[in-house]
Residue frames as qw, qx, qy, qz and C-alpha x, y, z in Angstrom:
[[0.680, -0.546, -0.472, 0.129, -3.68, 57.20, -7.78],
 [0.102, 0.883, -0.191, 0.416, -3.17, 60.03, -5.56],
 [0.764, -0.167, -0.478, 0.400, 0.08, 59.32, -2.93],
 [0.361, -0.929, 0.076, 0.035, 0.74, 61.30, 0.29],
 [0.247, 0.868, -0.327, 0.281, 3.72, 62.94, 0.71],
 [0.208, -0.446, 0.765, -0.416, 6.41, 60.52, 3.10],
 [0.932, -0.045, 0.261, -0.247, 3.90, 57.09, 2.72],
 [0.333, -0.499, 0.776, 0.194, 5.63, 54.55, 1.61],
 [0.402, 0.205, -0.557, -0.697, 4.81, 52.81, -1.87],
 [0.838, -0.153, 0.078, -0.518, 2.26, 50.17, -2.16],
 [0.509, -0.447, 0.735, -0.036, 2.99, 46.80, -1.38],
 [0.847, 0.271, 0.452, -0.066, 1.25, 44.68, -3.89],
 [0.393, 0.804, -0.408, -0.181, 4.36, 45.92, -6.04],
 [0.330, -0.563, 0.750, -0.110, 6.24, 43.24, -4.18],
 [0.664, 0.100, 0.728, -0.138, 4.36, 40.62, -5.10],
 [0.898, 0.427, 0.013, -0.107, 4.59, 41.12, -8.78],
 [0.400, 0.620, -0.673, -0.050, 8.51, 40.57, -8.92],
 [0.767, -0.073, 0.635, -0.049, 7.85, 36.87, -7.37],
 [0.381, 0.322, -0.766, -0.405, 7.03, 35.92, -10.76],
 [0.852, -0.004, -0.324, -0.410, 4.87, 32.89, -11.87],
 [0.476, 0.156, -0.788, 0.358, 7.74, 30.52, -9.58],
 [0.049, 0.233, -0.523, 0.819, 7.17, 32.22, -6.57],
 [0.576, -0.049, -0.246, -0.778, 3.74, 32.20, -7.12],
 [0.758, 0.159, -0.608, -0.173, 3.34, 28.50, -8.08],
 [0.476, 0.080, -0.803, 0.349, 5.38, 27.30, -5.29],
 [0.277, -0.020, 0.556, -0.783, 3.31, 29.50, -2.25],
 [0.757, -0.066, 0.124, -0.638, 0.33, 27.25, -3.66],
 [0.791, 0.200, -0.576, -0.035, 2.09, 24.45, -3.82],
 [0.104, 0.258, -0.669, 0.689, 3.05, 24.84, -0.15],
 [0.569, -0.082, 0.201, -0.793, -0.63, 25.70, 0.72],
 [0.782, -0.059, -0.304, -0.541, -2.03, 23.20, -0.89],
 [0.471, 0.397, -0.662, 0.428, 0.64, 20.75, 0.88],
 [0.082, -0.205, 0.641, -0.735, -0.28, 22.27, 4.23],
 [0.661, -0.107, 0.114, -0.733, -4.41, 21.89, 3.50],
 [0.786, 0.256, -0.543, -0.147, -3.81, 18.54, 2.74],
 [0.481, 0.241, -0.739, 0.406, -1.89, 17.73, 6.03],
 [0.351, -0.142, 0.377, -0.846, -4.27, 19.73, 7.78],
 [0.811, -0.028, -0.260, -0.523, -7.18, 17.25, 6.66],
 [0.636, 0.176, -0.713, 0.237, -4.95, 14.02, 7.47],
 [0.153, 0.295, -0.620, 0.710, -4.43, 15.26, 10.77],
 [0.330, -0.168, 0.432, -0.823, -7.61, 15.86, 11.91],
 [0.891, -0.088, -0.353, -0.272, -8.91, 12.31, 11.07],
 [0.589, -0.550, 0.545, -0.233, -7.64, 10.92, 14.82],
 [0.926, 0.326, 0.054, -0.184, -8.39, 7.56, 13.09],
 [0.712, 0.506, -0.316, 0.370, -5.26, 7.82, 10.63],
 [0.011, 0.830, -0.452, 0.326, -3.29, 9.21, 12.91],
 [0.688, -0.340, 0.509, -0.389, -3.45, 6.69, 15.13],
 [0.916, 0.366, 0.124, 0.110, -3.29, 3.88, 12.05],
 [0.516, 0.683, -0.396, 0.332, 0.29, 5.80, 11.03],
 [0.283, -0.694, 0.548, -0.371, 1.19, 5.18, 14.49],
 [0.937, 0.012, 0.244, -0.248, 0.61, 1.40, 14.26],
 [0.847, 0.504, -0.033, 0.164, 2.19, 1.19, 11.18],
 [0.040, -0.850, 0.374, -0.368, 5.15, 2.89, 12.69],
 [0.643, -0.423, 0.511, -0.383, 5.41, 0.68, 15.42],
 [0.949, 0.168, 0.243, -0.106, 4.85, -2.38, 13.51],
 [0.586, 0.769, -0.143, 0.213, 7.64, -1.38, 10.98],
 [0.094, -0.765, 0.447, -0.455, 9.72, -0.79, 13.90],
 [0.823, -0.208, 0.342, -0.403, 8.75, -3.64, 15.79],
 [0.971, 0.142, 0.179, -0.070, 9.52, -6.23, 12.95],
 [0.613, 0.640, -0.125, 0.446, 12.83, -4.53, 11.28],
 [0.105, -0.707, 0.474, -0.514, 14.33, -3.03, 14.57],
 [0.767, -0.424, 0.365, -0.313, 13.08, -5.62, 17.32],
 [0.999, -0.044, 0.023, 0.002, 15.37, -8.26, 15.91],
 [0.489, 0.499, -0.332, 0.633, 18.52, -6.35, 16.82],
 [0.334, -0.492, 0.556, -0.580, 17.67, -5.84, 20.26],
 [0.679, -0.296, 0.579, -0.340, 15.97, -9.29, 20.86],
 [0.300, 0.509, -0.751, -0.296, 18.16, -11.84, 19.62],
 [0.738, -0.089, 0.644, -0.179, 17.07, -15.43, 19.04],
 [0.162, -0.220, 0.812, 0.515, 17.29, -18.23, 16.76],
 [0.565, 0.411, 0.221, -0.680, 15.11, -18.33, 14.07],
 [0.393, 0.557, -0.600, -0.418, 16.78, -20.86, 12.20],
 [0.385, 0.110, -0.908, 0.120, 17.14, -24.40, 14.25],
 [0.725, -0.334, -0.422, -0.430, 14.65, -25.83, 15.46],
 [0.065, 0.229, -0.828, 0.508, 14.50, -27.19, 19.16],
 [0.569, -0.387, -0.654, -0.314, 11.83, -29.60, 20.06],
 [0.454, -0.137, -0.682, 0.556, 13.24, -29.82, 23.48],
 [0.069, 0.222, 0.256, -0.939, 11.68, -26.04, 24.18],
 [0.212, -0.429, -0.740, -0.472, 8.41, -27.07, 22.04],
 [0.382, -0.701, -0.353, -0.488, 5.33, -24.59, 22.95],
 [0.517, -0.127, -0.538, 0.653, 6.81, -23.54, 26.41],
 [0.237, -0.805, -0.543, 0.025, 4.73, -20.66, 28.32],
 [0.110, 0.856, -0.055, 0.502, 5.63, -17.16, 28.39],
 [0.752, -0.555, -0.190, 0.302, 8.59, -16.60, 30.63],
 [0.294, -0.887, 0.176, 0.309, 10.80, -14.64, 31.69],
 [0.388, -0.311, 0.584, 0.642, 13.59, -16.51, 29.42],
 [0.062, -0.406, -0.785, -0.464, 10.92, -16.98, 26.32],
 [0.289, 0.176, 0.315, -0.887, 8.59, -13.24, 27.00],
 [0.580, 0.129, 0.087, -0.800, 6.07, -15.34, 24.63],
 [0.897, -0.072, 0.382, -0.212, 6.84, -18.46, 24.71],
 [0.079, 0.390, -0.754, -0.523, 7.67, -20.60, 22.02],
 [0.663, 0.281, -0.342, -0.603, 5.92, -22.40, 18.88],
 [0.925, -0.086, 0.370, 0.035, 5.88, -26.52, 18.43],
 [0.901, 0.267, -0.155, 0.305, 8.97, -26.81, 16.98],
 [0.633, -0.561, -0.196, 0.496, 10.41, -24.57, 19.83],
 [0.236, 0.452, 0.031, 0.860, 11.07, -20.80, 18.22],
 [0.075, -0.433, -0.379, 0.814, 10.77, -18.08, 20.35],
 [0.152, 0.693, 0.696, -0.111, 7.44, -16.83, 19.83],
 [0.169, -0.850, -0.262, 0.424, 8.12, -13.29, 20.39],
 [0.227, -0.488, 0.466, 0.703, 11.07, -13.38, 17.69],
 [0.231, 0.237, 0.824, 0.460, 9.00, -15.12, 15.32],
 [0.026, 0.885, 0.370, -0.281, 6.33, -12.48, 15.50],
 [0.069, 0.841, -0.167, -0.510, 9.00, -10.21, 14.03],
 [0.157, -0.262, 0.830, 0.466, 10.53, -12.01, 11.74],
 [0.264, 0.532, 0.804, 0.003, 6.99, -13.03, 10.14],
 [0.224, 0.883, 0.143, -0.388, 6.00, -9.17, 10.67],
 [0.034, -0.573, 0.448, 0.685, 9.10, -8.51, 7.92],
 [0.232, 0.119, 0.917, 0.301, 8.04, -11.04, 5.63],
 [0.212, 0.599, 0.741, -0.218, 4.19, -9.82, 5.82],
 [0.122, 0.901, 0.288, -0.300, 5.28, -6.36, 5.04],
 [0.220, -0.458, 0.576, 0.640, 7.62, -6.69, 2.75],
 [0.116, 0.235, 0.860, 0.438, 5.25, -8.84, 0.25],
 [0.090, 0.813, 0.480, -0.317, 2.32, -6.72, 1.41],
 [0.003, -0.823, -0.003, 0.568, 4.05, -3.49, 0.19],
 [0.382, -0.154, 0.780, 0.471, 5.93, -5.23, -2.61],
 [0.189, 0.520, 0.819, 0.151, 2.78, -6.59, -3.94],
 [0.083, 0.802, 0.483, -0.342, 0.80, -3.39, -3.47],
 [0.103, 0.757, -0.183, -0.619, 3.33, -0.90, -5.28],
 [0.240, 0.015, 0.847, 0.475, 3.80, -3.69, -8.49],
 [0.255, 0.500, 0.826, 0.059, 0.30, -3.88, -8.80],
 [0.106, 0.860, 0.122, -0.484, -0.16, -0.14, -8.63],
 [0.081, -0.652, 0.379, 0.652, 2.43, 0.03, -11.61],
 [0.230, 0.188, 0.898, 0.323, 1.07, -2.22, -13.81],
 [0.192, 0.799, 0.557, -0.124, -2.63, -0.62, -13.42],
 [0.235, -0.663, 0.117, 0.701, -0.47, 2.54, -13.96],
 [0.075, -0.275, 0.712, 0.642, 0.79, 1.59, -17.26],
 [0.211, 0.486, 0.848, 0.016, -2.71, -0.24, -18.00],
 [0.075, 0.748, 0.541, -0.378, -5.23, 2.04, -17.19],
 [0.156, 0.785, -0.139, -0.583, -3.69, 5.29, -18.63],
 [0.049, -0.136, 0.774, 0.616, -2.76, 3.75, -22.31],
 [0.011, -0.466, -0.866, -0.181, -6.51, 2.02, -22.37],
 [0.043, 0.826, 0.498, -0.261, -8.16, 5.30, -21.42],
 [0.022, 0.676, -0.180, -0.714, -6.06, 7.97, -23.23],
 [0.155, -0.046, 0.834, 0.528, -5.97, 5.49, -26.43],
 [0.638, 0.351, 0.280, -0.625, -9.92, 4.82, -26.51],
 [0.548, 0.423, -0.447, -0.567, -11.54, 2.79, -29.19],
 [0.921, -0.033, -0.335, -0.195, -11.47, -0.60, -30.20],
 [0.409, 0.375, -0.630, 0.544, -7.82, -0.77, -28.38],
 [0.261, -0.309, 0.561, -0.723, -9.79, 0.41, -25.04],
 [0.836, 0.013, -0.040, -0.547, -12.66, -1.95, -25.54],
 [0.885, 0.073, -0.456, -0.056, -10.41, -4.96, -25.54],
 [0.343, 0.235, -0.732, 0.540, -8.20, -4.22, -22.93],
 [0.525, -0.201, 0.408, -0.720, -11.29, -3.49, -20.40],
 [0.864, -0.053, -0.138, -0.481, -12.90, -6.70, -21.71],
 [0.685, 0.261, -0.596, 0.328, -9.58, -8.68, -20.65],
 [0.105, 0.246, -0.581, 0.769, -9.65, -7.05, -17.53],
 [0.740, -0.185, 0.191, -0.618, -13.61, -7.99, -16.74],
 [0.774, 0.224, -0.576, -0.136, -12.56, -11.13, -17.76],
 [0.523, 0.179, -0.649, 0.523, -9.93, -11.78, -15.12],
 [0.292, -0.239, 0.400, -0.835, -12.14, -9.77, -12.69],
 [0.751, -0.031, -0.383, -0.537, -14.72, -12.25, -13.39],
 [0.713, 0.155, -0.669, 0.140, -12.33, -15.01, -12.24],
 [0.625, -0.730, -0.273, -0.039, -12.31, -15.65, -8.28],
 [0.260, 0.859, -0.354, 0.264, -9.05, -14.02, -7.00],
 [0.709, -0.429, 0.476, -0.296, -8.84, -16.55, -4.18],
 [0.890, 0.265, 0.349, -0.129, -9.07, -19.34, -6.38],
 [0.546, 0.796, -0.194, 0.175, -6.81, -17.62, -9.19],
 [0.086, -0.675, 0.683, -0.264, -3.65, -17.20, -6.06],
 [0.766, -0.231, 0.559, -0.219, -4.41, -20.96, -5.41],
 [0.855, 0.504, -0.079, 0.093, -3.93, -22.16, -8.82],
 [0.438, 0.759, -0.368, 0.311, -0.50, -20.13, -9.29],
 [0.530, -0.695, 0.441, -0.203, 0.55, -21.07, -5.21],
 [0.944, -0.093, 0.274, -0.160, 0.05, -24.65, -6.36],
 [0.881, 0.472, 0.028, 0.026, 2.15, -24.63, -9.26],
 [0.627, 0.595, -0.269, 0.426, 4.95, -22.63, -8.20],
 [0.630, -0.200, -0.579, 0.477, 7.22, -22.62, -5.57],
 [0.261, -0.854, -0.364, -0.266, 6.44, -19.97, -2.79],
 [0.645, 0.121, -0.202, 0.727, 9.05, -18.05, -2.53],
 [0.104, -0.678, -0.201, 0.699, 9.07, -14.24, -1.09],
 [0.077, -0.191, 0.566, 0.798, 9.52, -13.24, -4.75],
 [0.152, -0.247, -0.843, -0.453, 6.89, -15.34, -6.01],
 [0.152, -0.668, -0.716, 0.134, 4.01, -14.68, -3.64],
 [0.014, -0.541, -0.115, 0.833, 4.74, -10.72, -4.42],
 [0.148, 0.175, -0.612, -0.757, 4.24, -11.63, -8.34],
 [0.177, -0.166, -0.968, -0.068, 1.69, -13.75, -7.52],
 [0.057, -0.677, -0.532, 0.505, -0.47, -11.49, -5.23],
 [0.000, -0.528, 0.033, 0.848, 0.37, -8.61, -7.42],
 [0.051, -0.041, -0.771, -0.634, -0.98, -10.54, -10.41],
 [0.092, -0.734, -0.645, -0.190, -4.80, -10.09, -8.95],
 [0.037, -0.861, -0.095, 0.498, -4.18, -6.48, -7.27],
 [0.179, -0.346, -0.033, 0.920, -3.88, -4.70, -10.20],
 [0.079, 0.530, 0.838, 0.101, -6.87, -5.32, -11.42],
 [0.210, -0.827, -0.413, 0.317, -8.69, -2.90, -9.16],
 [0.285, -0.634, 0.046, 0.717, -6.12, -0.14, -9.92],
 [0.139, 0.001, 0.616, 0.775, -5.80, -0.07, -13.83],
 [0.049, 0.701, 0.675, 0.225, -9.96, -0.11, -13.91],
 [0.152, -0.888, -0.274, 0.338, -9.59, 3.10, -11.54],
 [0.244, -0.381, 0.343, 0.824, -6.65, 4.51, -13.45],
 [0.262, 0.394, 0.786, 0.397, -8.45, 3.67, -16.62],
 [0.016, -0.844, -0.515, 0.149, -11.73, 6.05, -15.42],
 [0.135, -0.802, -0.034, 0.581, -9.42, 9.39, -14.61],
 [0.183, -0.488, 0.416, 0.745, -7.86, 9.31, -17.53],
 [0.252, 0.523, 0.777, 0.242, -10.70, 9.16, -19.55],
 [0.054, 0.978, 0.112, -0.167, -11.90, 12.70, -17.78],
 [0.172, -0.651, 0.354, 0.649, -7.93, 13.97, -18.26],
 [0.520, 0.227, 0.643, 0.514, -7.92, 13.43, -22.14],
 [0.036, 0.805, 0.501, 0.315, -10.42, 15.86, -22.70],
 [0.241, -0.821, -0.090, 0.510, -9.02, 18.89, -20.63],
 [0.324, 0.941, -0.055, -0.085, -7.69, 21.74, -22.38],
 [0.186, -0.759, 0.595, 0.188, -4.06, 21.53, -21.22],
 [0.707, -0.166, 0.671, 0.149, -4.22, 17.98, -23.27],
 [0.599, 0.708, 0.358, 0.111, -6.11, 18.87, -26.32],
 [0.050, -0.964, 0.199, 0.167, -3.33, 21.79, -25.99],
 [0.450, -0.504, 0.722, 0.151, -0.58, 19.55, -26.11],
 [0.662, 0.358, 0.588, 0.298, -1.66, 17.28, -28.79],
 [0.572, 0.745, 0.344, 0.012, -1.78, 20.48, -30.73],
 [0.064, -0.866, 0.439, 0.229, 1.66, 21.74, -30.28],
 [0.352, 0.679, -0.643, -0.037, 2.89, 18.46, -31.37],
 [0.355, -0.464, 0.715, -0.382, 3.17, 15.64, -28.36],
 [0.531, -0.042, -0.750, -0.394, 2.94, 12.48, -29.05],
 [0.720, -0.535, -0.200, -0.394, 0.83, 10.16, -26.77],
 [0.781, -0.132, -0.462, 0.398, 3.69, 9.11, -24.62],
 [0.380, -0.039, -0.449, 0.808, 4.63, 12.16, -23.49],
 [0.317, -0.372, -0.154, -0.859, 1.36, 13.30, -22.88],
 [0.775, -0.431, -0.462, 0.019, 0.76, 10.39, -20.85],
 [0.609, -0.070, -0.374, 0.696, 4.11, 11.22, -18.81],
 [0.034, 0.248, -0.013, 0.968, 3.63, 14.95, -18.80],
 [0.442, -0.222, -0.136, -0.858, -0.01, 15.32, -18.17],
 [0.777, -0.230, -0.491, -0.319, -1.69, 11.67, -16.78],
 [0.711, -0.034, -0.661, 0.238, 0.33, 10.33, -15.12],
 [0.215, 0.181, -0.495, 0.822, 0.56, 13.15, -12.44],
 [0.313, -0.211, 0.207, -0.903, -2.62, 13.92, -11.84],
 [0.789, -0.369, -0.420, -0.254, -3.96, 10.25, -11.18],
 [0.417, 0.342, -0.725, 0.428, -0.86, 9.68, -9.09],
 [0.171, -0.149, 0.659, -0.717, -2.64, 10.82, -5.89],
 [0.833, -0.077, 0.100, -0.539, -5.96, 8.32, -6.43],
 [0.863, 0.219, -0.454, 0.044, -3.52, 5.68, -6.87],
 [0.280, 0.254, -0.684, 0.624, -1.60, 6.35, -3.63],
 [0.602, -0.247, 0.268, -0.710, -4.89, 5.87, -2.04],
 [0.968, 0.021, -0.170, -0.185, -5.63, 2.70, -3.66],
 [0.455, 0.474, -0.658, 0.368, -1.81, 1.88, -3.10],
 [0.197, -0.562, 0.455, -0.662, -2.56, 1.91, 0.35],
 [0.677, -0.063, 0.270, -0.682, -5.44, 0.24, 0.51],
 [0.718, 0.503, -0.420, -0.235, -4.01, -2.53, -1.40],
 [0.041, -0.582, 0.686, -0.435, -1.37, -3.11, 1.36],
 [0.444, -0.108, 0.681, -0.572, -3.99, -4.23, 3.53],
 [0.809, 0.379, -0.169, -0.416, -5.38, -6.43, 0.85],
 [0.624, 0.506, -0.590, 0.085, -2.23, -7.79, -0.42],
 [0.111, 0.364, -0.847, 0.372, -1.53, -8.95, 3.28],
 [0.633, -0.032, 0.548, -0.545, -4.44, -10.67, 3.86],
 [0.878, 0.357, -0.253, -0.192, -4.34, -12.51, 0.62],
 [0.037, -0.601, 0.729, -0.325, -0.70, -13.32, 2.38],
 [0.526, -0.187, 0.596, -0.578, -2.38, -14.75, 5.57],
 [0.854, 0.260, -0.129, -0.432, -5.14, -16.29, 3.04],
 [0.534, 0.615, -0.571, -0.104, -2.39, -18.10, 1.31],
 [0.304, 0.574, -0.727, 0.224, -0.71, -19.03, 4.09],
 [0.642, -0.093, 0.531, -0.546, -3.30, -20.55, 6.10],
 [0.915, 0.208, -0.067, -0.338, -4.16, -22.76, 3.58],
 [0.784, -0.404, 0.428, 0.196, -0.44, -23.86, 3.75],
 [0.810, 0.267, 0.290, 0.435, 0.78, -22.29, 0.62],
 [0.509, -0.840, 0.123, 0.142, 2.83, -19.97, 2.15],
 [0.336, 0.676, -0.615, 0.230, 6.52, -19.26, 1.61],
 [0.839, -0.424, -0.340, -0.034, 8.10, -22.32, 3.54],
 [0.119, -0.982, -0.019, -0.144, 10.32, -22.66, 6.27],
 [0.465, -0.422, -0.623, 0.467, 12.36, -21.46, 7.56],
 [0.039, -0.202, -0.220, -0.954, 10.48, -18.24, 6.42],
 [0.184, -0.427, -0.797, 0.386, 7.63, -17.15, 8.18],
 [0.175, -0.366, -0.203, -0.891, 4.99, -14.88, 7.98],
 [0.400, -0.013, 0.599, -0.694, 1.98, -13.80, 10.90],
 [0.690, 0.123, -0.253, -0.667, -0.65, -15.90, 8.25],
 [0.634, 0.156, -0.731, 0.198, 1.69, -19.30, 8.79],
 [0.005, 0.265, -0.613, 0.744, 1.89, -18.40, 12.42],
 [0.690, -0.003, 0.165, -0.705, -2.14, -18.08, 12.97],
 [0.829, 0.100, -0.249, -0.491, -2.58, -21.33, 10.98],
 [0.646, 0.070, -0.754, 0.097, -0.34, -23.38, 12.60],
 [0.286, -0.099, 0.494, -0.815, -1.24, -21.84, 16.00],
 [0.622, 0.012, -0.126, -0.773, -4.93, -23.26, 15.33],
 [0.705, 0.165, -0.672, -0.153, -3.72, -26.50, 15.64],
 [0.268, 0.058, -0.755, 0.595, -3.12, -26.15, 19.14],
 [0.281, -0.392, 0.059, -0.874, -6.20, -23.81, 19.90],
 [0.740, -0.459, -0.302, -0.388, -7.66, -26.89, 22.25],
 [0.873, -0.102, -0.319, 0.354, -4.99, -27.07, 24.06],
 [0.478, -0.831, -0.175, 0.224, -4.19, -23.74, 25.90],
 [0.497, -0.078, 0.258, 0.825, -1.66, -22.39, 24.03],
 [0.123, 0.874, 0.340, -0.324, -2.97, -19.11, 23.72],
 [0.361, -0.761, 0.245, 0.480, 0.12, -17.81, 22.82],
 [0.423, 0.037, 0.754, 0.501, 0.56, -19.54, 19.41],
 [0.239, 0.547, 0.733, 0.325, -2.41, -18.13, 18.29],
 [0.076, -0.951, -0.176, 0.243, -3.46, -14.14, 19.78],
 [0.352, -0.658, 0.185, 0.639, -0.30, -12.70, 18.74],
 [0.164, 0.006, 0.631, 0.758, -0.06, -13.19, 15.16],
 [0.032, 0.501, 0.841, -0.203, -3.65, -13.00, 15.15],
 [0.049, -0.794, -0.432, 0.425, -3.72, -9.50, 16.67],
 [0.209, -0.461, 0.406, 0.761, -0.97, -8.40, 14.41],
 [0.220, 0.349, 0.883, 0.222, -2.92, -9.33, 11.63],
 [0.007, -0.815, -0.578, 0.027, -6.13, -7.18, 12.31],
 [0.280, -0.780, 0.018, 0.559, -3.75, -4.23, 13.63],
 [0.320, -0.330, 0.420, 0.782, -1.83, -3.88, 10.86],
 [0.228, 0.472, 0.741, 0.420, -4.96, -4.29, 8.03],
 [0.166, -0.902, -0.348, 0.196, -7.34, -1.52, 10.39],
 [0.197, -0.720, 0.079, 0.661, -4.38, 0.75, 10.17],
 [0.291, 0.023, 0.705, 0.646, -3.86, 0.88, 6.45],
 [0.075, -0.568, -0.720, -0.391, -7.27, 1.18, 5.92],
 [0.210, -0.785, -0.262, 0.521, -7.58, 4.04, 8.42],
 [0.272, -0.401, 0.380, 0.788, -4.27, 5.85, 6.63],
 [0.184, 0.187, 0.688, 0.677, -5.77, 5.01, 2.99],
 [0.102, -0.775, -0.622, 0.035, -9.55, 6.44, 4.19],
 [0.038, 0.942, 0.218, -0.253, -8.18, 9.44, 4.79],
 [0.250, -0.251, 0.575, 0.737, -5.59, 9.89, 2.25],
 [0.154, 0.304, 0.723, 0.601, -8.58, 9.84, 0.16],
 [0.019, -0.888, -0.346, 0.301, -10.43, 12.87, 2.27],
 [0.150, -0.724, 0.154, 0.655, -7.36, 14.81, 1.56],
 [0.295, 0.127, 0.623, 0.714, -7.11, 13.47, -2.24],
 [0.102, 0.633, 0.741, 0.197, -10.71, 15.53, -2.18],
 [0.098, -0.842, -0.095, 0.523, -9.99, 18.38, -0.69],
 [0.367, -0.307, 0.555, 0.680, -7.05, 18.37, -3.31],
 [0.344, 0.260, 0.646, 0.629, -9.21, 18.10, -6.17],
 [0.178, 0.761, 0.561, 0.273, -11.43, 20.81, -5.46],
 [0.129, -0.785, 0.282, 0.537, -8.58, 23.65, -5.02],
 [0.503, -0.133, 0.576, 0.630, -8.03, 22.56, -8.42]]
């Protein structure tokens, strides 16, 4: 190549002494950024993370600035109209409405999220053994797992509500025993297609055994269809909550959640207490819609993602 006298050398010299790091990491940035870029421009989520924000804030902050008792009862203040001393009243056994609302919200989303990331690790551990194993080994765990899908999941959290006590503990093991169903079938699928890539068949031939081929090689690249479903679980796992607790097997109290709230609220609902019932209600709907916004488009950007691979 012929060079002029006083130019200065080419540049693309620069770029090999990055090296395969340097490299690696400017598309690991990119891909990072296209991803956020996709999130972003779904108004939708954005708006849903801003809920969830709020809500999170709302139930875990708001009960350090607005202090009440959430422990003793007071008939004397029993279902009392939004006032100035009581901004939403209070319930029939006289809590401040407005505190219970947060206190519930911590409860809702603690076992919601609880529940949702258990189940996700179970299907984890499921799914990817029963699809990288194959054979007669996969064929029975999937037929255990249509099995239990088979079973109503409604029904199935009513048995286990009935039998054991309904703690915060329990109703996360309990909920998380039907969500992970759903995940381990979807984990199950990808790692049927990853087995078969090169970089596995590559590995088995240097030596790896199947654990660390699971660790090494599976387990990342479902991660991000499982932090969709994670999501999306959330909002599941707190309506099976609600479910639960409407029916009146619920954590009791003096624990509270927005599912307990709604269903004893309902008892009043001819009687003008509005207040017992719209708030948990709304919290409810708000907090599912956003999840399900967030998890909708976590799973545009899981798409964009797979097809820069």
């Amino acid at each position: 190549m012929t060079m002029i006298v006083g130019q200065p050398p080419p540049e693309p010299a620069k770029l090999l002494t990055q090296g395969p790091e340097g490299g690696e990491t400017a598309a690991v940035g990119s891909l990072w950024r296209l991803i956020l870029g996709v999130f972003t421009q779904n108004r939708l989520a954005v708006v849903g993370l801003g809920i969830i924000v709020v809500m999170a804030l709302f139930s875990f902050v708001g009960p350090l600035v607005y202090h009440t008792n959430q422990i003793n009862t007071n008939v004397t203040q029993a279902t009392l109209a939004p006032s100035s001393a009581h901004l939403l009243g209070t319930d029939q056994v006289g809590y401040d409405e407005l505190g219970r609302l947060m206190v519930g919200g911590q409860s809702s989303l603690e076992i919601g999220i609880a529940a949702a990331v258990l189940a996700s690790l179970v299907g984890l551990v499921y799914g990817s053994i029963s699809g990288f194993v194959g054979g007669w080994i996969d064929g029975l765990m999937m037929r255990v797992l249509d099995s239990l899908l088979a079973f109503p999941a409604l029904l199935l959290l009513l048995l286990l509500a009935s039998i054991i006590t309904p703690t915060i503990p329990i109703m996360i093991a309990v909920i998380a025993v039907v969500a992970w169903l759903v995940p381990a079938r979807l984990v199950r699928g990808e790692t049927l297609a990853i087995r078969t890539r090169d970089y596995v068949q590559a590995a088995r031939g240097v030596g790896n055994t199947g654990w660390r081929i699971i660790a090494r090689h599976v387990v990342p690249n479902v991660i991000g269809v499982l932090v969709v479903q994670t999501t999306l679980a959330v909002a599941d796992s707190i309506l099976l909550l609600a479910s639960l607790s409407y029916l009146g097997l619920g954590p009791p109290p003096p624990a509270a959640n927005w599912g307990q709230m709604l269903s004893d609220g309902l008892n009043y609902i001819y009687d003008g207490y509005w207040w017992l019932i719209y708030p948990p209600g709304v919290a409810i709907v708000l907090i599912v819609i956003a999840f399900n916004f967030v998890g909708d488009a976590l799973r545009d950007s899981l798409e964009v993602r797979l097809r820069q691979r």
